[in-house]
Each structure stands twice: as C-alpha cells, then as structure tokens.
C-alpha positions, -999 to 999 in steps of 0.1 A, spaced: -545 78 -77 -516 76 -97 -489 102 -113 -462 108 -130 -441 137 -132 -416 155 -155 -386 146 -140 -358 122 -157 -370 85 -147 -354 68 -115 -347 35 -134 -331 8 -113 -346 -14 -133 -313 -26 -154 -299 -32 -119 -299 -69 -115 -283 -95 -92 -259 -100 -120 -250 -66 -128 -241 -58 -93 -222 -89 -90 -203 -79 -116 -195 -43 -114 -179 -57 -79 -157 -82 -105 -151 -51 -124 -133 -34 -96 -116 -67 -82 -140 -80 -57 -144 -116 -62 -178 -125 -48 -186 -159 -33 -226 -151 -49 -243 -145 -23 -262 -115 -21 -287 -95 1 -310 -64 -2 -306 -42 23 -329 -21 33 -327 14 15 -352 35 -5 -329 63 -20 -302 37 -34 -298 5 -38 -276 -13 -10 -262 -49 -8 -247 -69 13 -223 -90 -9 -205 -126 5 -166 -125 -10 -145 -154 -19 -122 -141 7 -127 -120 34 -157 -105 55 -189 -96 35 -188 -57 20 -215 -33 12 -220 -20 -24 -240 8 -22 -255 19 -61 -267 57 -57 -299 66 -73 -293 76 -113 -296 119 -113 -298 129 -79 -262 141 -68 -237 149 -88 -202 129 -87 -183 161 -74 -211 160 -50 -207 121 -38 -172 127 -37 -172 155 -12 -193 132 8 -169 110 8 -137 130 20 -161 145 46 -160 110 55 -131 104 58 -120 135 66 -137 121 102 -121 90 104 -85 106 100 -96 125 133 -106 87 150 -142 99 150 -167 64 142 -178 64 113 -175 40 76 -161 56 48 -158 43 11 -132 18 6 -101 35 -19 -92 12 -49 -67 28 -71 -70 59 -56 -107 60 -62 -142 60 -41 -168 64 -67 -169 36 -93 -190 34 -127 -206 3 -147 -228 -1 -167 -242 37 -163 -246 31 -130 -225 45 -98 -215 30 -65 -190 28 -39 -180 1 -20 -183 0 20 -168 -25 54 -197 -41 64 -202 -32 99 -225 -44 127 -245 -30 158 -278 -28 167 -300 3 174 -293 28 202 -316 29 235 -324 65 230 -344 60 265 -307 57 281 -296 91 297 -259 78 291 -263 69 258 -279 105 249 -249 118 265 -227 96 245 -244 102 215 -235 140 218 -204 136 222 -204 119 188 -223 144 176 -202 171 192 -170 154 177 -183 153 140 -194 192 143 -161 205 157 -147 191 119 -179 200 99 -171 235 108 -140 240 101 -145 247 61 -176 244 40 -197 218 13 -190 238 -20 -208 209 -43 -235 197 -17 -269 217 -9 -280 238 21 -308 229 43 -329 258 37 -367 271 32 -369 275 -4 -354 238 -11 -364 219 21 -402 234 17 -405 260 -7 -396 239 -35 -409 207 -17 -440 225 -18 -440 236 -55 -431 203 -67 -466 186 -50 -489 218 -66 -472 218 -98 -482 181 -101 -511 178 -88 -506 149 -61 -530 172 -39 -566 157 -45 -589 186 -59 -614 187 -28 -581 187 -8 -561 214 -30 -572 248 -14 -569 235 22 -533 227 15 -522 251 -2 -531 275 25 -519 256 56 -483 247 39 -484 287 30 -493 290 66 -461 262 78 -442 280 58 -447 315 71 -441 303 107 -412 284 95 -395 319 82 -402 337 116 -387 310 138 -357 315 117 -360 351 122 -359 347 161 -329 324 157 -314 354 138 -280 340 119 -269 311 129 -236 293 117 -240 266 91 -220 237 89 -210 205 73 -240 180 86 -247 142 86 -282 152 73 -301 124 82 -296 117 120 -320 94 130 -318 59 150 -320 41 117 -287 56 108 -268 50 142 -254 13 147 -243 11 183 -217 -14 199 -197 -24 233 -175 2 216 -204 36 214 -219 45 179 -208 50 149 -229 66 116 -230 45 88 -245 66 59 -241 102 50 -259 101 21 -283 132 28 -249 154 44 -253 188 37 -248 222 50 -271 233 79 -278 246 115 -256 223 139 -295 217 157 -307 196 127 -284 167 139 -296 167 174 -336 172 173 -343 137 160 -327 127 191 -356 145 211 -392 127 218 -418 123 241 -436 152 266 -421 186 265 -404 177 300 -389 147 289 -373 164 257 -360 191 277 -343 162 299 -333 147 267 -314 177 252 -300 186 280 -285 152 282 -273 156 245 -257 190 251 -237 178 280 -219 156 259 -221 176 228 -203 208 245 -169 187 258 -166 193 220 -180 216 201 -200 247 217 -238 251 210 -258 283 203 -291 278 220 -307 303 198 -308 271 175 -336 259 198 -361 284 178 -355 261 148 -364 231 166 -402 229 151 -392 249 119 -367 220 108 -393 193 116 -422 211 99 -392 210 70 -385 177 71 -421 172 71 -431 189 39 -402 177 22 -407 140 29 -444 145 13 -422 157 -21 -398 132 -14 -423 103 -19 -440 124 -47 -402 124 -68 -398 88 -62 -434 76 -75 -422 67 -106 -400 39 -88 -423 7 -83 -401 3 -53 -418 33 -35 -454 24 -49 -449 -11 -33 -434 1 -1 -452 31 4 -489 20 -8 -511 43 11 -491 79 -5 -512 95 -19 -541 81 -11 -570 111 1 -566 101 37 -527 105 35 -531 140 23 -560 149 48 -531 139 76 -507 160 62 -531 191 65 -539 180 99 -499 178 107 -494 210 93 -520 228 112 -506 215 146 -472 222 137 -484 260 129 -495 259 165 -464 247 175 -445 272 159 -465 300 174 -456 289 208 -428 291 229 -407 256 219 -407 238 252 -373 231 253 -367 270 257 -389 268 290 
C-alpha cells in the first residue's frame, strides 16, 4: 500500500557525494574524497577522510523538521555539557558558528569518535551509565529548551495519532480496531500521568538508547542529541530497563545508584514508565508514516505499512493497555 501525505517533501535527493564534499570545501575542510554513509534515518551522516587530520562527521539535518534556533539550542546544550567535563560530542565552532548552510541544505560538522556498544547486561556498567545520566540531568535542569518541543500526550501520541487517521495509513478492515485501542493507549496513558501527578521537566537527550551510547576504556559518552527535548527525567533511563519484571527492577536500581551521586530522582516518575513507551510506540508508527515519502524509509522499512504491521501495532497497543492498568513492576 502506498501514500503520500500533505506535508512539504523530505527531499535529500539533491544531496550528493559531491555536494557534501563540497559544502565541507565551503567551510574549509579539505577532504582527501573519501566518504561513508553512516547509518541514520532522520539526517543524513557521513564520515568524511581529510587531507589532514582524523576523519570528521558531517551530519546534514533533514530539510523542515527543526528550526535553526532550534538546532542551535541543541547545540549549546551540548556544549553547555562539555564545559562541565560531562562525555559527550558537540559541533565543531568555525568562525564562531555551529550550524552551516549550502546549497539549501544545513549541517554541522562533528570529531569523529569511536566505541562500541555498552553491555547493558553489566551491573557496573548500568551503574556507570547513571551516573552519566545523573551528570547530564543535574545541567538539563538548571534552565529550560525555549525553541525545542516537550515530550508530551498531545504531540508524542495525540498528534502521532491524528496524523495516521487523517491519512489513512490504517487499512479500512483495520481502521475501527485502531482507532479504539490507540483511544484506549491513550486514555491509560493520561491516568498514569495523573498518578505521577507534576513532575519536573527538564532538558533531555531524547533518544537514549544503546544505539546512541559509544562506550570506551574511558565510560560512555552520547554522541547525538538530535531528538533533545524537554521531558520527565525517567524518559532517559527506561530504555535502559529490559527483560522479566525482576530483572528490570535489578536493573533500575542499578541505574539509580549511580544516577542519585548526582542528580536526585522522583520515583513517582516510575508511573510513567509504560506511558512513555506506549508514547514512543505510537509516535514511531507516525514517525515512519512522515518519512514515507523518503525512498530511503520505503527501502529500509519495507514491511510499514503493510496489513500485518498494522494488526501488530493493535496487538501492542492492547497489551500495553494492560500494562498500564497494572501496577508497573518496578513499583513492587
């Protein structure tokens, strides 16, 4: 099944070997030629040899989807964590600038840096990891995003959820059942939020999962903040969590040992444990759905949208209703 939506196209299509190549020249980065694809859905992100030096990372940010103001306060957040020796890569400055433009397109220029994945499994490195984590919140609370969104209901799934409707990825057989389960997530969603009650929102990295983590001798360090936004401090940490309910309970409290040296943790958060998943869950759906008009995403993702995909995501839904309803097992 294919569609197309309303929304302005996501054209990478002028972005070629050359151009990239050259809007590096542009800024004074003499490449050697040699260039690789990394591997990155939202943007485009290359590994690019130089005539002198290491290798750097060009990343060119999808046309339309943040605003400059909006990069750019990624980017001091960024930094704004490095000035404070926490691990992470910020945008290389050139003439006092982060954010570069060619050829209509954007992109910032990165270190390359190296590391492999982090063993998750590893009580020490869960504690580690929090202390990262724990390090990185103590600064994204001391002031607010102003340009950059908040994870929320209505955008995270609300709108998510409007987007697919509106149209009409659901299959027609399929349309009812959905409709009333993501009504259903959505409700459940709202309630664990209500038992949380208020719950401080900070500066996030947005996106914390393994894939984002590069660990060394030296610990981890993030590598992309590209989804930071403002948030429940818990959105950073749950990704961390897998397995039976006994083993994520083992698992957060190794987190939170290392997360509370540095920054102090409101366990009413732990209501929003399944609510930010069954978020992340309905918005990745409408994620896919935005994107379709990138062949990139029709060649990576083949089997969206299909009438099987959609029957799991009712099926995921439902269970995470259940979940919802029931005490989260981390609280036990």
């Amino acid at each position: 099944m294919t569609k197309t939506t309303n929304l302005p196209p996501n054209n990478f299509s002028t972005l070629s070997p050359d151009c990239v190549l050259n809007a590096l020249k542009n800024i004074g980065y003499c490449s050697d030629g040699h260039l690789l694809a990394l591997n990155s859905y939202e943007n485009r992100v290359y590994q690019i040899g130089m005539q002198e030096g290491a290798p750097l990372v060009a990343k060119f940010y999808r046309p339309e989807r943040w605003t400059d103001a909006a990069i750019l306060e990624e980017h001091a957040f960024v930094q704004e964590l490095v000035e404070h020796e926490i691990p992470v890569v910020p945008a290389l400055t050139l003439e006092g600038k982060t954010l570069h433009h060619f050829e209509g397109f954007r992109f910032a220029v990165f270190p390359k840096h190296g590391g492999r994945a982090p063993e998750l499994e590893n009580r020490q490195t869960l504690e580690w990891m929090g202390r990262f984590l724990g390090r990185i919140h103590a600064i994204g609370a001391l002031k607010p995003f102003c340009e950059r969104p908040t994870l929320d209901v209505a955008s995270f799934g609300e709108q998510s959820r409007d987007f697919l409707l509106e149209n009409e990825f659901i299959p027609a057989d399929l349309d009812a059942a959905y409709r009333s389960v993501v009504n259903q997530a959505l409700d459940s969603i709202r309630q664990c939020f209500t038992q949380a009650g208020e719950v401080c929102q900070i500066r996030l990295h947005g996106d914390c999962h393994v894939g984002n983590v590069l660990w060394t001798e030296a610990g981890p360090h993030f590598v992309d903040f590209d989804d930071s936004r403002m948030g429940p401090a818990i959105q950073d940490l749950w990704m961390l969590l897998s397995g039976e309910n006994s083993e994520m309970k083992q698992q957060l409290n190794d987190v939170l040992t290392g997360y509370e040296v540095f920054c102090d943790f409101n366990a009413r958060e732990l209501h929003l444990i399944e609510a930010l998943r069954t978020l992340r869950l309905i918005h990745y759906a409408a994620w896919l759905a935005r994107r379709w008009d990138d062949p990139a995403f029709q060649q990576s993702f083949p089997w969206f949208n299909s009438q099987r995909y959609w029957q799991d995501r009712i099926l995921e839904l439902r269970e995470q209703v259940a979940l919802m309803n029931e005490p989260s097992p981390v609280l036990l």
